[in-house]
C-alpha positions as CSV (number, residue, x, y, z in Angstrom):
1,X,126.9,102.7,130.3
2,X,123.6,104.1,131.4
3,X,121.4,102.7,134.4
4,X,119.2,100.2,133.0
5,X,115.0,100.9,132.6
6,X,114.1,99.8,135.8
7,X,109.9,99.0,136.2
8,X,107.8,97.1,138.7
9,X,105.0,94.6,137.4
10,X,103.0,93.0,139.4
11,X,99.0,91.6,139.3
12,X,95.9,92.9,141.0
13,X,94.2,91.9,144.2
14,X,91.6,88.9,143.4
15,X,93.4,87.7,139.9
16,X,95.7,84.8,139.6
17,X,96.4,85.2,136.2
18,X,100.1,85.6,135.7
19,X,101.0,83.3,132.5
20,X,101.2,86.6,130.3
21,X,103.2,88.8,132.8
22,X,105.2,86.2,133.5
23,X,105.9,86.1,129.5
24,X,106.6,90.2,129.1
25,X,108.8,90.3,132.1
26,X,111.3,88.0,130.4
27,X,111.3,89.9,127.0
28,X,111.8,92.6,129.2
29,X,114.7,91.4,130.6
30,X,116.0,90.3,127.4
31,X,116.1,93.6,126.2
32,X,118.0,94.8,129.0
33,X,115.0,96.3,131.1
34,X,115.5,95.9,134.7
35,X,111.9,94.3,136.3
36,X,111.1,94.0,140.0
37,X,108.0,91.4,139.5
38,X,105.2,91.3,142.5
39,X,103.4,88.5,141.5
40,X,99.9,88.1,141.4
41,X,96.9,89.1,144.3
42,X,98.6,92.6,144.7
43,X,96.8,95.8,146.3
44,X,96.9,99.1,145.2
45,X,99.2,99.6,148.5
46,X,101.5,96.7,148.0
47,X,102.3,98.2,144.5
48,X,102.9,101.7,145.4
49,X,105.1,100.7,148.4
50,X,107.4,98.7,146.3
51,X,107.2,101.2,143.2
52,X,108.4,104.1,145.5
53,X,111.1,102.1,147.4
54,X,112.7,100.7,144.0
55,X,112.3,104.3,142.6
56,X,111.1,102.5,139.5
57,X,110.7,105.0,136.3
58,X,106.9,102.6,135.5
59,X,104.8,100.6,137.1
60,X,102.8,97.6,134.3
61,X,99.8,96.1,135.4
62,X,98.3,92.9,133.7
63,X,94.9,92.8,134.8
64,X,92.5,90.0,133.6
65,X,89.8,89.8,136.2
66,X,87.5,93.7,135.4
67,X,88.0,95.6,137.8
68,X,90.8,97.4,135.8
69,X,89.5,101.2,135.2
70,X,89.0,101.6,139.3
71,X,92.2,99.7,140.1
72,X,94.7,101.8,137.6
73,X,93.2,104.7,138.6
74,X,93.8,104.3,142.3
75,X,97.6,103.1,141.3
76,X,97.8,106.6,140.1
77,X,95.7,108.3,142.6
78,X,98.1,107.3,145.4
79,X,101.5,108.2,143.7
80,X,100.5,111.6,143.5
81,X,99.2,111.5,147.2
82,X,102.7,110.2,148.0
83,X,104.5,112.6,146.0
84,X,105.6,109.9,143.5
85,X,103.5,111.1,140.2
86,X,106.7,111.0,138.3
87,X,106.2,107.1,138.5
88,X,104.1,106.2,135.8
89,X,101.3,103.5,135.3
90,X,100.7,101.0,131.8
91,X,99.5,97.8,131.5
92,X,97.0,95.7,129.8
93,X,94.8,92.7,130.0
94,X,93.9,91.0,127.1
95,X,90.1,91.0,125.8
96,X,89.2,91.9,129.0
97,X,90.0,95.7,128.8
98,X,87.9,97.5,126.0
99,X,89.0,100.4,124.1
100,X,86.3,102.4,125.5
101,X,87.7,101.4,129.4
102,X,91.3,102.7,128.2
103,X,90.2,105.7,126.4
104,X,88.8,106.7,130.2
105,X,91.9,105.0,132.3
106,X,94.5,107.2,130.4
107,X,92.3,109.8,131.4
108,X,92.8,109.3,134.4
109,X,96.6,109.4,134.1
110,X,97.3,105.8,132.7
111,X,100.3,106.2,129.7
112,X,99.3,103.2,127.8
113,X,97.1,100.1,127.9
114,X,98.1,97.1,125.6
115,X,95.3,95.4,123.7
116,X,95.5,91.4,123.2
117,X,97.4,91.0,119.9
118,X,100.2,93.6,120.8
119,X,103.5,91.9,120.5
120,X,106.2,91.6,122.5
121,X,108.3,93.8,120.4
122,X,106.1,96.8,120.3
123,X,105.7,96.6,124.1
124,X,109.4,97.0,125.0
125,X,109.5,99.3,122.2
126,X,107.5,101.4,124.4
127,X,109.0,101.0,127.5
128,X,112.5,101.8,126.1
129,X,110.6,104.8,124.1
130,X,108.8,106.5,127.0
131,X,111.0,106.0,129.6
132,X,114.9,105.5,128.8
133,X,114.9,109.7,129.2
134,X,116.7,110.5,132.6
135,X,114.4,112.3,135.0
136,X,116.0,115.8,135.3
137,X,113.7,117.4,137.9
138,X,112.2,114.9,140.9
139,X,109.7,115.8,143.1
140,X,110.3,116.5,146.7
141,X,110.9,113.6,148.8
142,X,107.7,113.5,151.1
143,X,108.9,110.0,153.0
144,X,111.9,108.6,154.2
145,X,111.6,105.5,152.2
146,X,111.4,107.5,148.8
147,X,114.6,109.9,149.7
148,X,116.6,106.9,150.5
149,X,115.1,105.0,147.4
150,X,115.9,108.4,145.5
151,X,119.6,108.4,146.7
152,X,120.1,104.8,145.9
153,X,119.6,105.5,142.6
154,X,121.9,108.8,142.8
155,X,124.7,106.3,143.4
156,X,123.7,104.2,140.9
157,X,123.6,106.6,138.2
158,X,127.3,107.7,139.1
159,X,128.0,104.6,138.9
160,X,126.8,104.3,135.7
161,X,128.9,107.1,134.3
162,X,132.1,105.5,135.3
163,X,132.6,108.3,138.1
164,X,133.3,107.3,141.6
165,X,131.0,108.5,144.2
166,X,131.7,110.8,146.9
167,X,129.2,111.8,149.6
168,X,128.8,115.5,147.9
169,X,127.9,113.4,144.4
170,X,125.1,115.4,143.7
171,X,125.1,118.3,146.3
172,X,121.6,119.5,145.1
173,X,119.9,116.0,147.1
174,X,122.1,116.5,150.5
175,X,119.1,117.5,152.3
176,X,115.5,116.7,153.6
177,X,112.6,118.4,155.1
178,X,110.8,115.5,156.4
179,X,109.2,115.4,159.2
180,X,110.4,119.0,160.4
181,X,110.1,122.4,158.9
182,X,113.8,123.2,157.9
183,X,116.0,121.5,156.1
184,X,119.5,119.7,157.4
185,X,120.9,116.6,156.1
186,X,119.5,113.5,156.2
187,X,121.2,111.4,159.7
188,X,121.4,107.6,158.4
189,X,122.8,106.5,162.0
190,X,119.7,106.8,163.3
191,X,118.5,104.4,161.8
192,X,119.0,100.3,163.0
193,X,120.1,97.4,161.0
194,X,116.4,96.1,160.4
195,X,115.3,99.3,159.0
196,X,118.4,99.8,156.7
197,X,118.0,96.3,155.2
198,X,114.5,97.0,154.8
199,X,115.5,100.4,153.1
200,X,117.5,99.2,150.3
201,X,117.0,97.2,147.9
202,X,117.3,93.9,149.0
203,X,116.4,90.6,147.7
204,X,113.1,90.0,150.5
205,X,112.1,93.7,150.5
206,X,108.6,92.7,149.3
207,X,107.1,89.0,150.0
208,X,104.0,88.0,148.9
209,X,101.2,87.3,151.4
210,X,101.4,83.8,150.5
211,X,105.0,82.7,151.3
212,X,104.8,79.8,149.0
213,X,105.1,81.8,146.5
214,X,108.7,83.1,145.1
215,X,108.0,86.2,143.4
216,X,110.6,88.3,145.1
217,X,113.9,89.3,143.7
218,X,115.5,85.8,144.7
219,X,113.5,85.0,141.6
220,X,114.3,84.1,137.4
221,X,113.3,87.7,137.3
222,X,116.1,89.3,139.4
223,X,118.5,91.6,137.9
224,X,119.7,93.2,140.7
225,X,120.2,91.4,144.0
226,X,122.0,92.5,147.0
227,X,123.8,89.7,149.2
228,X,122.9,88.7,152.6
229,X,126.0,88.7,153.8
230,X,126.8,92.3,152.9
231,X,126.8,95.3,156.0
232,X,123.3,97.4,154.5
233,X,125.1,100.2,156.9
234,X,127.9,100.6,155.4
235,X,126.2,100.3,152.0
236,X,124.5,103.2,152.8
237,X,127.3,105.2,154.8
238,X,129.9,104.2,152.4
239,X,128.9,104.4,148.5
240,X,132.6,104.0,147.9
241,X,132.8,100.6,149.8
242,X,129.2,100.0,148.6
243,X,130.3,99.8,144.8
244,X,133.7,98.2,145.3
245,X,131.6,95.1,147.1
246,X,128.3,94.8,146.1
247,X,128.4,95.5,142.2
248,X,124.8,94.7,140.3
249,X,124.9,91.3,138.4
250,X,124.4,91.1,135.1
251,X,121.5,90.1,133.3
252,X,121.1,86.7,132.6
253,X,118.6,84.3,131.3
254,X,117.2,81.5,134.0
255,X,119.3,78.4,133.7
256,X,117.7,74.6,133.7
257,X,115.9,73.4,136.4
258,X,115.4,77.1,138.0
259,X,111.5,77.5,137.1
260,X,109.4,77.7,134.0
261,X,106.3,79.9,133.1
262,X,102.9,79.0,134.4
């Protein structure tokens, strides 16, 4: 069975509108799309940082507030500074967002903007359209966060194919040039417990500013959470022990009593 579609969503700085996102990432889910959801009030950093260290194939933006040809642009902008343009951008915002303003953001390298009356069905129609295609040829790895996030999903995708993974899975991503000027393999025992938790993808890898808000993976809209209790080194170390303890959970809808939309 194939890794699912896995996309980051998340709303801009300054706009607290999250009732349609909110909405999408569910029929996302439903439809077998793996979301990691941001919440609302995010900067153009915030959103890159997360999109690069869940090696997400999209980011989707729902932006209400204007603002929206800059913001998009500067999504995009930074990926290709950080050497993560095969991360794409979409999004949407209602009436807000004109044709005219989308014609110019997907010059500016936006995919797709949804208009207000798009449905729910054409949207993950889309996503399952433009980016259930494997990615055959990744750029360079230009920061340690994106090589581990880039090997994560290495193991993953074994994973995926019913093979068991060995540390010479995929021989052609054994090494790194960052931060020197040859290559050698990348040493993971250098680096402490904080930093490998931080590092993987874990369930409180990005809070919000405000921590009364629960938009992180803990969420309704989790589909892959790690557990607490589970070594991060030897997750790393050890793909083999990795996937015999810490197996994804399944999609699921949220149960009763476990939060509604806004």
């Amino acid at each position: 069975m194939p890794s699912p579609i896995r996309i980051l969503t998340a709303v801009p700085i300054c706009d607290g509108h999250d009732s349609a996102i909110n909405t999408i990432n569910l029929e996302f889910i439903r439809h077998g799309i793996e979301v990691i959801y941001l919440g609302y009030h995010r900067s153009v950093a915030d959103i890159v940082r997360a999109a690069i260290q869940e090696d997400v194939r999209a980011i989707g933006i729902s932006s209400y507030n204007g603002g929206h040809i800059e913001f998009f642009a500067a999504v995009v902008d930074l990926l290709r500074k950080k050497g993560a343009d095969d991360i794409k951008v979409f999004g949407g915002g209602g009436g807000t967002i004109t044709r005219d303003d989308a014609a110019t953001m997907r010059r500016k390298g936006v995919d797709e903007i949804f208009f207000a009356g798009t449905s729910l069905d054409d949207m993950v129609k889309f996503v399952h359209r433009r980016y259930a295609k494997p990615r055959t040829k990744r750029p360079r790895p230009k920061s340690v966060d994106q090589e581990l996030a880039h090997k994560l999903t290495q193991i993953e995708d074994v994973q995926s194919k019913g093979k068991r993974p060995t540390p010479n899975a995929a021989k052609g991503h054994q090494t790194s040039n960052i931060g020197h000027r040859t290559s050698k393999p990348l040493d993971l025992s250098v680096f402490n417990a904080n930093q490998l938790h931080h590092h993987t993808r874990s369930t409180q890898a990005h809070p919000h500013p405000d921590s009364s808000i629960d938009d992180t993976r803990t969420s309704q809209h989790s589909v892959s959470d790690i557990p607490h209790s589970f070594d991060i080194a030897t997750q790393l170390l050890d793909p083999d022990q990795c996937l015999r303890n810490c197996p994804h959970h399944p999609i699921s809808e949220p149960q009763p009593g476990e939060g509604s939309l806004c």
